[in-house]
MDTraj code that builds the backbone (N, CA, C; nanometers):
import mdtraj as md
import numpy as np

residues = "UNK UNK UNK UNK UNK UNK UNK UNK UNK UNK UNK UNK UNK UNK UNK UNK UNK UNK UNK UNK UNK UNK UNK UNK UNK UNK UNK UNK UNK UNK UNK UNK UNK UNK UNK UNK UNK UNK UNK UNK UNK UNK UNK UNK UNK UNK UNK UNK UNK UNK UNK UNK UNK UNK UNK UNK UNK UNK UNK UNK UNK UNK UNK UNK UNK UNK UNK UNK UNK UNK UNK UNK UNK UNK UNK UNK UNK UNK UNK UNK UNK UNK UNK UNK UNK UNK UNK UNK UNK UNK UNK UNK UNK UNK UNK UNK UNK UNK UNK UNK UNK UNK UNK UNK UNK UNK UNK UNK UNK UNK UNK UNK UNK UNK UNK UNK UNK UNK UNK UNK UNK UNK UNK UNK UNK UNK UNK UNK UNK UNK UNK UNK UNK UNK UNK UNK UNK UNK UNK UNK UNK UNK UNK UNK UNK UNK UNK UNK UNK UNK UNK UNK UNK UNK UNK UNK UNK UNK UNK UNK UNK UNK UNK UNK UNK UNK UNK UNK UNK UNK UNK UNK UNK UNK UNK UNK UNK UNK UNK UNK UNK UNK UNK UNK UNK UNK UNK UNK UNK UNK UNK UNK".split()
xyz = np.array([
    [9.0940, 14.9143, 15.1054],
    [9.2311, 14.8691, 15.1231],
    [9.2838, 14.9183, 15.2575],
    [9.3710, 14.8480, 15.3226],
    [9.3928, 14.8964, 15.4387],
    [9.4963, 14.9884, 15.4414],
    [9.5467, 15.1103, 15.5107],
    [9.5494, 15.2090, 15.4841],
    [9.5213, 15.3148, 15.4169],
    [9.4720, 15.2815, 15.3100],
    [9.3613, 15.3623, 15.2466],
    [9.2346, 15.4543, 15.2710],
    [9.1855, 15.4445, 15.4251],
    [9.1272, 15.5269, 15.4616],
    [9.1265, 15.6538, 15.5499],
    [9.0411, 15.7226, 15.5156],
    [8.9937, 15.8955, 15.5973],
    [8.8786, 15.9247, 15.6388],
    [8.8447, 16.0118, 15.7140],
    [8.7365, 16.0777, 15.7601],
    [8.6713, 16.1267, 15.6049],
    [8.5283, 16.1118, 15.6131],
    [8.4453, 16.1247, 15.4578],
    [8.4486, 16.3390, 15.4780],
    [8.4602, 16.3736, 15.6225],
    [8.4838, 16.5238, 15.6500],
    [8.6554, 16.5573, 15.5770],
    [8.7442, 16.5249, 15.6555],
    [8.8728, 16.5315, 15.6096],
    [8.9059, 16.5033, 15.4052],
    [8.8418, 16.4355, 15.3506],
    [8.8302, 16.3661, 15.2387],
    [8.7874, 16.5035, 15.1512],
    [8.6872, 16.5887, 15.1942],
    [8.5922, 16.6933, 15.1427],
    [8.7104, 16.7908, 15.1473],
    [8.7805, 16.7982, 15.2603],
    [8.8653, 16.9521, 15.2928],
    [8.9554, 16.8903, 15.1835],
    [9.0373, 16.8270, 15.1441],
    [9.1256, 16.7648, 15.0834],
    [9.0942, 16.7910, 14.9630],
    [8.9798, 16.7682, 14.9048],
    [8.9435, 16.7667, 14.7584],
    [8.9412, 16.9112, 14.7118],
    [8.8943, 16.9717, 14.8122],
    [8.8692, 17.1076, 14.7829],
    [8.9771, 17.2059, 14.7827],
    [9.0895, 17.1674, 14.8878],
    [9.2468, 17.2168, 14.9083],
    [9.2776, 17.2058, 14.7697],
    [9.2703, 17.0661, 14.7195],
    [9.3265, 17.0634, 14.5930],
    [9.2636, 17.1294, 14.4730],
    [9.1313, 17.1721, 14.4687],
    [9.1239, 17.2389, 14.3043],
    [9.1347, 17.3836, 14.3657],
    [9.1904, 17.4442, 14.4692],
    [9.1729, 17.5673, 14.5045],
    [9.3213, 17.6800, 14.4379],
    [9.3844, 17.6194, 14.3986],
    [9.5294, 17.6908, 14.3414],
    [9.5368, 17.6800, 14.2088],
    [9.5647, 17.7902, 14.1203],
    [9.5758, 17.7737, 13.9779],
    [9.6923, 17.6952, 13.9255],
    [9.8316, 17.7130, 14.0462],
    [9.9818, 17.6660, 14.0093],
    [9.9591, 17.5179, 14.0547],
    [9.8511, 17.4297, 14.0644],
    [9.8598, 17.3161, 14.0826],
    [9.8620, 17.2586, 14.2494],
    [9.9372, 17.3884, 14.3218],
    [9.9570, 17.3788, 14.5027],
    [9.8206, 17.4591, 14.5977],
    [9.7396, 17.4019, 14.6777],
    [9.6594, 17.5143, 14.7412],
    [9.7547, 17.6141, 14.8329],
    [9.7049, 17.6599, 14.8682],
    [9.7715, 17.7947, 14.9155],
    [9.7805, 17.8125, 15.1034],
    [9.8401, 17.6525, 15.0839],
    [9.8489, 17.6223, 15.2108],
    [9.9144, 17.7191, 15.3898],
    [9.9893, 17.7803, 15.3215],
    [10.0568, 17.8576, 15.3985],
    [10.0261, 17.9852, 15.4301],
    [9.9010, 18.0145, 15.3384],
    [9.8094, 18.1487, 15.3655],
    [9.7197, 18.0923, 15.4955],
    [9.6781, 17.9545, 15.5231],
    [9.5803, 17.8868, 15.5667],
    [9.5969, 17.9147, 15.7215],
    [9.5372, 17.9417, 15.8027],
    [9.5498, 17.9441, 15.9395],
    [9.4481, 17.8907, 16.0302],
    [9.3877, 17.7795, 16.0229],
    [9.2358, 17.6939, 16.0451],
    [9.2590, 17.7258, 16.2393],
    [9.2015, 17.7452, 16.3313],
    [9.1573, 17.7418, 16.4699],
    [9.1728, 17.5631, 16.5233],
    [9.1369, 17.4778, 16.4307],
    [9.1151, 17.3540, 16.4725],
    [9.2250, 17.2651, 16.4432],
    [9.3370, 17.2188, 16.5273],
    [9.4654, 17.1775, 16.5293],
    [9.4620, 17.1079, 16.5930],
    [9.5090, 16.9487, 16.5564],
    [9.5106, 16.8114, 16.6410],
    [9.6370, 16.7296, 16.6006],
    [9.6798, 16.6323, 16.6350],
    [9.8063, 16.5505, 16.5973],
    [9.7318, 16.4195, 16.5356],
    [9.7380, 16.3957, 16.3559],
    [9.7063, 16.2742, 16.3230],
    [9.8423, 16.1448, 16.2909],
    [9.7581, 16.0127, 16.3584],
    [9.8749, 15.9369, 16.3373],
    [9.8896, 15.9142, 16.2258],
    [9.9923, 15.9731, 16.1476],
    [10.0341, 15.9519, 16.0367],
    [10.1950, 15.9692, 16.0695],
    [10.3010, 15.8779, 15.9815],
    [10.4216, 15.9282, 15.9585],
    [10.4426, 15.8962, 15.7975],
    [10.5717, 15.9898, 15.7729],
    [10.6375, 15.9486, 15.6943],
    [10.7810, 15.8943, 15.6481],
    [10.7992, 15.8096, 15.6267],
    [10.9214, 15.7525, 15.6590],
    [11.0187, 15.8033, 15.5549],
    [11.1703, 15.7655, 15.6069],
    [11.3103, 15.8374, 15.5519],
    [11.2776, 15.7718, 15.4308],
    [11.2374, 15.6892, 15.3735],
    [11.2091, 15.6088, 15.2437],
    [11.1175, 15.6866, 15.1783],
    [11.0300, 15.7596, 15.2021],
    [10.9577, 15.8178, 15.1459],
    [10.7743, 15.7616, 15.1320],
    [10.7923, 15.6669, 15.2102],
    [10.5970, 15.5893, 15.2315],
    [10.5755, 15.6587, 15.3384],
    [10.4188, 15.6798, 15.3418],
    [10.3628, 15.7489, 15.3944],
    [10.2723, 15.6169, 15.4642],
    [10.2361, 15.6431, 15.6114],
    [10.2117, 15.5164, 15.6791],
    [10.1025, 15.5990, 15.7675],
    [9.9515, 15.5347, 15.7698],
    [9.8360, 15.5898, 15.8672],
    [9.7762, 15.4763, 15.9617],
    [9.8055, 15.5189, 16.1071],
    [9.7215, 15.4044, 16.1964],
    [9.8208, 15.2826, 16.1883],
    [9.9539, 15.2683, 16.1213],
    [10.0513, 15.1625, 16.1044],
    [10.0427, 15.1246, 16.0127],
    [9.9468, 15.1796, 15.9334],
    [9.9579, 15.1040, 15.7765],
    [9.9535, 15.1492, 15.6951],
    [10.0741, 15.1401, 15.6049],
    [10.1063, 15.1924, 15.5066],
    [10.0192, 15.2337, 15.3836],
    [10.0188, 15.3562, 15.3393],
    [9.9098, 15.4272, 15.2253],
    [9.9902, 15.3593, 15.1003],
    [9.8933, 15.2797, 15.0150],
    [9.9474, 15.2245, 14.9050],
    [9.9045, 15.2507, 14.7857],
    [9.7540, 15.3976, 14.7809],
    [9.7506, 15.4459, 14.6741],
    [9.7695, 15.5534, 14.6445],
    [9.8879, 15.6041, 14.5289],
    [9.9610, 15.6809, 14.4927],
    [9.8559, 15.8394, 14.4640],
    [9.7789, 15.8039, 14.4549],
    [9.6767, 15.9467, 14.4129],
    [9.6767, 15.9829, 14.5969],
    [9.6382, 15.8791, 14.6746],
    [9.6086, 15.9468, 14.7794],
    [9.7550, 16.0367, 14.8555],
    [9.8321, 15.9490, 14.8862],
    [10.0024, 16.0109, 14.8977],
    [9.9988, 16.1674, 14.8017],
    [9.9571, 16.1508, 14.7173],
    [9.9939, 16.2884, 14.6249],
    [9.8842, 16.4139, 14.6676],
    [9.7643, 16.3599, 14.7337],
    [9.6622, 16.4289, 14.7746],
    [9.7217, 16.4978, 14.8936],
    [9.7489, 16.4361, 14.9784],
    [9.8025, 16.4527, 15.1203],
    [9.9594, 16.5488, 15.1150],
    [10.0298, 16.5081, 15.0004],
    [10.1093, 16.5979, 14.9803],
    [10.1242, 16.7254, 14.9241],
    [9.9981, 16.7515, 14.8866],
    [9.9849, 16.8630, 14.8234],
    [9.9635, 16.9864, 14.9292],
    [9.8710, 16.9376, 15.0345],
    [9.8311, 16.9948, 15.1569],
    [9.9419, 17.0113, 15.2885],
    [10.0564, 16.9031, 15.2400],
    [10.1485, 16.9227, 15.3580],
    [10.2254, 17.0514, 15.3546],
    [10.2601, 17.1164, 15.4954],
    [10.3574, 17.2481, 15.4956],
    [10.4627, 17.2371, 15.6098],
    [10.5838, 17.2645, 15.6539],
    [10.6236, 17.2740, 15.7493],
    [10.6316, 17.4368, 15.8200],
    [10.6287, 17.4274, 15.9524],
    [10.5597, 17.5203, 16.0247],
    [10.7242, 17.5866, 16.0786],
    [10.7232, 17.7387, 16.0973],
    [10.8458, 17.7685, 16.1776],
    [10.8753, 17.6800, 16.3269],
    [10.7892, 17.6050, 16.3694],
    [10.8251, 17.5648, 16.4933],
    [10.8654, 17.4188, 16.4491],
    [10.9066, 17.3538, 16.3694],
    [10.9693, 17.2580, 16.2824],
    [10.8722, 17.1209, 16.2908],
    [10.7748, 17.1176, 16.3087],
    [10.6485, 17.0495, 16.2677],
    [10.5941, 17.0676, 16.1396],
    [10.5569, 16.9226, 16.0651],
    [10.4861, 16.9171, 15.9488],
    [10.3516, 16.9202, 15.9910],
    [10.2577, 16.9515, 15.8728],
    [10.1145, 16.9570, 15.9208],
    [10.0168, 16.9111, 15.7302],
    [9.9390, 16.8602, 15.7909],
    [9.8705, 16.8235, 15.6781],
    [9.7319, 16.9848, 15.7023],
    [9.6771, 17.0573, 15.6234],
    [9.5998, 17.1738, 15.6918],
    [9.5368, 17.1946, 15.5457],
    [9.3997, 17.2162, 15.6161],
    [9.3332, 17.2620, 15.5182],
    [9.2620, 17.3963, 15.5571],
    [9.1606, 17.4506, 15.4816],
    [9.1014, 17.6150, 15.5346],
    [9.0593, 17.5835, 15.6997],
    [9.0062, 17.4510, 15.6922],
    [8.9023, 17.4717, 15.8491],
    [9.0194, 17.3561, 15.9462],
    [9.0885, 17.3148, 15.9105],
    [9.1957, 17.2130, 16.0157],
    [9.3324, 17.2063, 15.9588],
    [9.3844, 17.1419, 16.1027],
    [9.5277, 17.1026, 16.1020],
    [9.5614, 17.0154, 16.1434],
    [9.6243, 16.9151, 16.0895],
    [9.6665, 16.8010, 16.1141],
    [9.8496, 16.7742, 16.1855],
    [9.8901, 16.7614, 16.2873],
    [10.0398, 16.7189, 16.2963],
    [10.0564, 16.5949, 16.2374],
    [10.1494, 16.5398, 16.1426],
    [10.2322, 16.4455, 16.0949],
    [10.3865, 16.4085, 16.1880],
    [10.4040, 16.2946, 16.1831],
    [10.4846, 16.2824, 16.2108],
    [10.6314, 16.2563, 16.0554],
    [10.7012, 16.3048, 16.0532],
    [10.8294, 16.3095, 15.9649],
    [10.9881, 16.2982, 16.0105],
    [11.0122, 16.1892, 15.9557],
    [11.1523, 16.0973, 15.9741],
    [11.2830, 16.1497, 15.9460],
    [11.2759, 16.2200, 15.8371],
    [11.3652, 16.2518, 15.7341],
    [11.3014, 16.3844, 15.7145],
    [11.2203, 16.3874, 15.5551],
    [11.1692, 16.4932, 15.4793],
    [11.0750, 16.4027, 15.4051],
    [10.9786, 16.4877, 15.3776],
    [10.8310, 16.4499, 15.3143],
    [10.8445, 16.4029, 15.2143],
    [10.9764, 16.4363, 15.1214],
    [11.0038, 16.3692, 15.0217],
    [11.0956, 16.2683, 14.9611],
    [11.1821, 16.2348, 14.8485],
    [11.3096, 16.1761, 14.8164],
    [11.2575, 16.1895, 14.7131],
    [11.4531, 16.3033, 14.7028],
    [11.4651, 16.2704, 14.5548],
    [11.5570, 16.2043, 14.4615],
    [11.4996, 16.1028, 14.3951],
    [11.5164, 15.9874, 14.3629],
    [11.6260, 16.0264, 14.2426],
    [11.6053, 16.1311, 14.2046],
    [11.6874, 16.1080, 14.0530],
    [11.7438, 16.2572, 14.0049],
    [11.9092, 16.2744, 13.9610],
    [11.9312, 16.4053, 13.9324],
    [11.9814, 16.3728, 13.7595],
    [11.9057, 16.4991, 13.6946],
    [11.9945, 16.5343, 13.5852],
    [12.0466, 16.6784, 13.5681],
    [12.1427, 16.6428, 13.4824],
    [12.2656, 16.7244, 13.4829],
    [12.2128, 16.8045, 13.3168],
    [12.2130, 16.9766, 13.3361],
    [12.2024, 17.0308, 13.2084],
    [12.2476, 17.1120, 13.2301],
    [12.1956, 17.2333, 13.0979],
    [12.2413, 17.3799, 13.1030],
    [12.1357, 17.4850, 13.0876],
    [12.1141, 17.6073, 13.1186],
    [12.0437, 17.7075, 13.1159],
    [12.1448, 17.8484, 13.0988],
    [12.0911, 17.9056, 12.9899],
    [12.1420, 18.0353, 12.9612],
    [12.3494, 18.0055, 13.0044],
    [12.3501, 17.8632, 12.9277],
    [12.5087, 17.8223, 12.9750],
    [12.5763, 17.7962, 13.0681],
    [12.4692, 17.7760, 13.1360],
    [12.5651, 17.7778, 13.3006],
    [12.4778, 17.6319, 13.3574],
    [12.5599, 17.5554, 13.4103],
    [12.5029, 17.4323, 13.4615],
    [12.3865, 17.4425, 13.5454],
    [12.2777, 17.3427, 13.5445],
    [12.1660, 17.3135, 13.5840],
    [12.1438, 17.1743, 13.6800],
    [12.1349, 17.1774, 13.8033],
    [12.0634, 17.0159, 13.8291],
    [11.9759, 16.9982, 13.8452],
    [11.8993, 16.9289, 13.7959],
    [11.7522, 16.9486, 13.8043],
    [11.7024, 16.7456, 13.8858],
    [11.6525, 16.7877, 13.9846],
    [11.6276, 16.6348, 14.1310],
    [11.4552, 16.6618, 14.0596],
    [11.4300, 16.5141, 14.0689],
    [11.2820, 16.4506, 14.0876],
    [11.2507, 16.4080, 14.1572],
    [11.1452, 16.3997, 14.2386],
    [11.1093, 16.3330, 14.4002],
    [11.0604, 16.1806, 14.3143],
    [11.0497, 16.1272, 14.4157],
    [10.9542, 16.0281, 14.4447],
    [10.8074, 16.0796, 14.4111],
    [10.7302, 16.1698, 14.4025],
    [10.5821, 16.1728, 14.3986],
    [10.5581, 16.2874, 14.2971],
    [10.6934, 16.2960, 14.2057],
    [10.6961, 16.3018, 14.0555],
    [10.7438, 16.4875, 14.0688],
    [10.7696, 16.5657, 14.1192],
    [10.7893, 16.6908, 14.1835],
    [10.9248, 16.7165, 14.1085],
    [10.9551, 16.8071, 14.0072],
    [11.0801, 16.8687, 13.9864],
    [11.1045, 16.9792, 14.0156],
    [11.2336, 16.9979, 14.0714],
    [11.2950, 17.0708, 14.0570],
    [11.4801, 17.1512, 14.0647],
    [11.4866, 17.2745, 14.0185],
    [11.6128, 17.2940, 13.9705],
    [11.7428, 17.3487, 14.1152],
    [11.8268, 17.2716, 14.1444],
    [11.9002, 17.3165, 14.2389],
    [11.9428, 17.4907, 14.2515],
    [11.9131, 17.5926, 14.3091],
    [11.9192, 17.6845, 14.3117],
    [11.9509, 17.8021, 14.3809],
    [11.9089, 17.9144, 14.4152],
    [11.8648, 17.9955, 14.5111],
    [11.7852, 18.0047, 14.6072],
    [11.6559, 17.9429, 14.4843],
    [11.5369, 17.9159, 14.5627],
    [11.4961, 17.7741, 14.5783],
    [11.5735, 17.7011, 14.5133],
    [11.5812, 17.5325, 14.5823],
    [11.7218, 17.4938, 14.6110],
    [11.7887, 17.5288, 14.7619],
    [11.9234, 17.5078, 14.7979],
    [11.9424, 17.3559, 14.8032],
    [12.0453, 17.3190, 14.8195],
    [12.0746, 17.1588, 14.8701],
    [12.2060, 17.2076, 15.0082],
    [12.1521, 17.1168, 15.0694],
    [12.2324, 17.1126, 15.2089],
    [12.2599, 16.9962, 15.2613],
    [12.3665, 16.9572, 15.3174],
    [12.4267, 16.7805, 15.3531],
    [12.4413, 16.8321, 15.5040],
    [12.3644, 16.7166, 15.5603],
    [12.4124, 16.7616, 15.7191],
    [12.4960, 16.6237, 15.7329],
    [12.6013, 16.6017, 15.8265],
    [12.6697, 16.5072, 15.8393],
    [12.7003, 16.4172, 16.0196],
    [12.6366, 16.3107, 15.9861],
    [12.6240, 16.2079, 16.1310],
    [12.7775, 16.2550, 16.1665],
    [12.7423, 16.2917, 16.3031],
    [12.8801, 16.2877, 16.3820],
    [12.9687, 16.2202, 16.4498],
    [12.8885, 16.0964, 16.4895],
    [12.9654, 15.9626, 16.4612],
    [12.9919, 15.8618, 16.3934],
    [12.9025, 15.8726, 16.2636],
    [12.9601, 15.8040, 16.1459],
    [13.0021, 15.8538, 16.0369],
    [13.0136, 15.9947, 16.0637],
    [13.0742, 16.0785, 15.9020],
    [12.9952, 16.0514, 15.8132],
    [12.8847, 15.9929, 15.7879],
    [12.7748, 15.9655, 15.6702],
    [12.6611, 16.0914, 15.6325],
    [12.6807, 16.1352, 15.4948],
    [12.6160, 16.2490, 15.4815],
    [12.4801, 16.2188, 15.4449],
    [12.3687, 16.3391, 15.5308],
    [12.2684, 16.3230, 15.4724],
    [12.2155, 16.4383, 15.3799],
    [12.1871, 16.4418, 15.2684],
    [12.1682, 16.5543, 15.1866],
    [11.9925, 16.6126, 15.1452],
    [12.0140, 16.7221, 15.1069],
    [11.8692, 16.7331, 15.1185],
    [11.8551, 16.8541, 15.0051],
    [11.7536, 16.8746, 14.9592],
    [11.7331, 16.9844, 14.8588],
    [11.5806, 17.0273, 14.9285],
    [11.5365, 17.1638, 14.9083],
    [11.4472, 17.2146, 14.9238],
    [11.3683, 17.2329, 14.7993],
    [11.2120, 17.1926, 14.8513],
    [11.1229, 17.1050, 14.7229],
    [10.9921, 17.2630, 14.6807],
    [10.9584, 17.2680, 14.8172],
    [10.8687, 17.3927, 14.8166],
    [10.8255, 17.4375, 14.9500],
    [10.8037, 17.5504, 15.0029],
    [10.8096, 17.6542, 15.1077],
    [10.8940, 17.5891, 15.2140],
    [10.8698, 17.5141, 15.3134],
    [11.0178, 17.4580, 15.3875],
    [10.9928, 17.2986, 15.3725],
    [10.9738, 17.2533, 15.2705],
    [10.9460, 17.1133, 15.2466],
    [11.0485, 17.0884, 15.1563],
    [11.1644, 16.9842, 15.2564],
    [11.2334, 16.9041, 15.1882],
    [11.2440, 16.7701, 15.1085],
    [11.3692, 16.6978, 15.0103],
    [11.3354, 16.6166, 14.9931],
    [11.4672, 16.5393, 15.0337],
    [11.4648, 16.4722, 15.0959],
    [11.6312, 16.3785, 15.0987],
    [11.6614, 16.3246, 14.9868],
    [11.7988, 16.3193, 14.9425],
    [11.8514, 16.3007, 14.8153],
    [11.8930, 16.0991, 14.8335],
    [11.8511, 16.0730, 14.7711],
    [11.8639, 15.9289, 14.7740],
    [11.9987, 15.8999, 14.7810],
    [12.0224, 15.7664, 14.8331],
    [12.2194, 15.7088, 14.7916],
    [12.2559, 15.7260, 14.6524],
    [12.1634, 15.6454, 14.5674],
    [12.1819, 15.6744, 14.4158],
    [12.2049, 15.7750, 14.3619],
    [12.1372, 15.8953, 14.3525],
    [12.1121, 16.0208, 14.3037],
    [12.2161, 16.1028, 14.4016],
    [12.2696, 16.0910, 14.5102],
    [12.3830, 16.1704, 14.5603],
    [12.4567, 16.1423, 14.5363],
    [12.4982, 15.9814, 14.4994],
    [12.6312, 15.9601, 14.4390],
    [12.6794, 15.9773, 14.2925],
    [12.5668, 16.0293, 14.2023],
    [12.6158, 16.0760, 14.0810],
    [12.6324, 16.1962, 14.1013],
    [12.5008, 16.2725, 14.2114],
    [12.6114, 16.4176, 14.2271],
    [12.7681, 16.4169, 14.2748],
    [12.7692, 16.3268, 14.3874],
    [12.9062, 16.3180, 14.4024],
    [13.0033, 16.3589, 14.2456],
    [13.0026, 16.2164, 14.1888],
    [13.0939, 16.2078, 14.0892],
    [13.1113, 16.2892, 13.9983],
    [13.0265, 16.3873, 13.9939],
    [13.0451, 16.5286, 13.8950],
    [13.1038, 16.6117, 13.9353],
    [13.0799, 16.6188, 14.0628],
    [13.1330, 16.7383, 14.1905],
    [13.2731, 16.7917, 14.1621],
    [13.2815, 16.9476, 14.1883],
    [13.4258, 16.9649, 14.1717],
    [13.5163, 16.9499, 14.2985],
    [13.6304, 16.9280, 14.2789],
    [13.6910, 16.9903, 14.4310],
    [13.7641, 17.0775, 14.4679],
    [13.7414, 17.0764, 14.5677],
    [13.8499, 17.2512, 14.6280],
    [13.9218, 17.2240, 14.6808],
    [14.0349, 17.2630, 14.7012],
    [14.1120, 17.2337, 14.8467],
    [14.1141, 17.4098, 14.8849],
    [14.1122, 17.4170, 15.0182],
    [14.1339, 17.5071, 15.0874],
    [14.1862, 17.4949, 15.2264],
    [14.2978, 17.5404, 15.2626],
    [14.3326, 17.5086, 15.3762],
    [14.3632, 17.3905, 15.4654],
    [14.4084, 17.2965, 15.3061],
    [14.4508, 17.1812, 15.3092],
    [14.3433, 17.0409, 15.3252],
    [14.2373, 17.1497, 15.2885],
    [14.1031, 17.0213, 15.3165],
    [14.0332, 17.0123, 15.1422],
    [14.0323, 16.9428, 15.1508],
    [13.9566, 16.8956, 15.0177],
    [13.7927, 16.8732, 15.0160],
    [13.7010, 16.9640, 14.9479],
    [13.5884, 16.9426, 14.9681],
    [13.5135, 16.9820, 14.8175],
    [13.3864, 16.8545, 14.8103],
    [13.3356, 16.8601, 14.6939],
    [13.2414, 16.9590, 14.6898],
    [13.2241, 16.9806, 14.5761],
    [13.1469, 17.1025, 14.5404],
    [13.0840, 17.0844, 14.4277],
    [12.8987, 17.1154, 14.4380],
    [12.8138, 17.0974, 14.3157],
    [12.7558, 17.2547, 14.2369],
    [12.7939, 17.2633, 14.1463],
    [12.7164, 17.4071, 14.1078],
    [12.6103, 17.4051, 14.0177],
    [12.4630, 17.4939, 14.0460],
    [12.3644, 17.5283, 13.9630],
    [12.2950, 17.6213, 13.9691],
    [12.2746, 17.6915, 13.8868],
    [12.1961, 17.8395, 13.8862],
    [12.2876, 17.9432, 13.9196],
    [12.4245, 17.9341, 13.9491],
    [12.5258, 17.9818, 13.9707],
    [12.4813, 17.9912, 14.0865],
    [12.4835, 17.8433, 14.1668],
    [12.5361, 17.8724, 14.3154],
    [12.5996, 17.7597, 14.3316],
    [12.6957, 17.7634, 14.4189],
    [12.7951, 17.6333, 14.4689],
    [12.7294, 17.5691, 14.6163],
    [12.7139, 17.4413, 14.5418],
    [12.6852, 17.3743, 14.7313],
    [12.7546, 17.2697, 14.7756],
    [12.8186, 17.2981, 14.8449],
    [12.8937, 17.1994, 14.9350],
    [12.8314, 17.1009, 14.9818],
    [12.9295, 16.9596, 14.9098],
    [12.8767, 16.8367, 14.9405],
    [12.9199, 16.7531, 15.0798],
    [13.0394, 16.7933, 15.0727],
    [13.1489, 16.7334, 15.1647],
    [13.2802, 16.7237, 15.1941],
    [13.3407, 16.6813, 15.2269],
    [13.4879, 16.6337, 15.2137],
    [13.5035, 16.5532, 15.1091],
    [13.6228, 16.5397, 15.0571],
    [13.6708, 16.4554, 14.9254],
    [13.8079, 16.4232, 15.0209],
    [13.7468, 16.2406, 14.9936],
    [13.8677, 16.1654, 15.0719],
    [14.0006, 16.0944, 14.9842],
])
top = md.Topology()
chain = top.add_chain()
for i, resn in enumerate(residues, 1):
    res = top.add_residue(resn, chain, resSeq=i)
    for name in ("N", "CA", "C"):
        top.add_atom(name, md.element.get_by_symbol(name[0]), res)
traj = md.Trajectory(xyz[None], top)
């Protein structure tokens, strides 16, 4: 299928990244390989993953490739396995998450976001959400943190039911929404 293919070398590191972690993730960020190149790959604000211009259309492979992705302190994604490193190119965030529900834990509200490539998790401490906002169109973009600095952008859908739960504040004559979980508050935006 077209986009569907890899190096039968790259294919081996991949397989093996993946049965190498008991929690399901290899241990990518321990990984420090000598051999570092830029592959054309991106991933788009939609969340498809696109190689050589053409779009990856089987879902095992996307989930393969994501398992191995990390972002680096120098704000580059990298696909990396024990013996290489791959640069990606990334639009947005590696992920979207497509869908929030609303619960409780030990009584205190919970949101719990699902990506696109089936990934949960609970808005938190250790998974913040953050809205950065276009400065010439006031349009927020929101984002939750998925795992080590891998985000996921929060879809239109799924931000606008956070919206509508959201509390608001006014402070200092500004009105701004506010989502809470795990007992932390995250600021969504202004409330117009």
């Amino acid at each position: 299928m077209p986009g569907d293919h890899t190096t039968p070398d790259l294919m081996q590191s991949l397989l093996k990244a993946a049965e190498s972690s008991g929690d399901g993730y290899p241990p990518v960020e321990k990984w420090n390989p000598n051999h570092c190149d830029t592959m054309d790959m991106v991933i788009r604000r939609d969340g498809s993953w696109w190689h050589e211009g053409r779009r990856i259309t089987r879902e095992r492979l996307v989930k393969l490739f994501a398992r191995i992705l990390r972002k680096d302190d120098d704000g580059v994604h990298y696909l990396v396995t024990p013996v290489e490193k791959q640069a990606v190119q990334v639009e947005a965030a590696p992920f979207v998450a497509v869908r929030v529900d609303r619960g409780e834990e030990a009584g205190q509200p919970v949101l719990l976001f699902t990506t696109n490539l089936g990934d949960v998790v609970a808005a938190g401490p250790d998974h913040p959400i953050r809205v950065e906002t276009d400065p010439e169109t006031g349009e927020p973009e929101p984002f939750i943190l998925i795992r080590g600095r891998l985000e996921a952008l929060i879809n239109r859908p799924a931000f606008y039911e956070l919206v509508a739960t959201a509390e608001i504040r006014e402070a200092g004559g500004k009105k701004t929404l506010y989502a809470r979980s795990r007992g932390e508050d995250f600021e969504l935006g202004r409330a117009e």
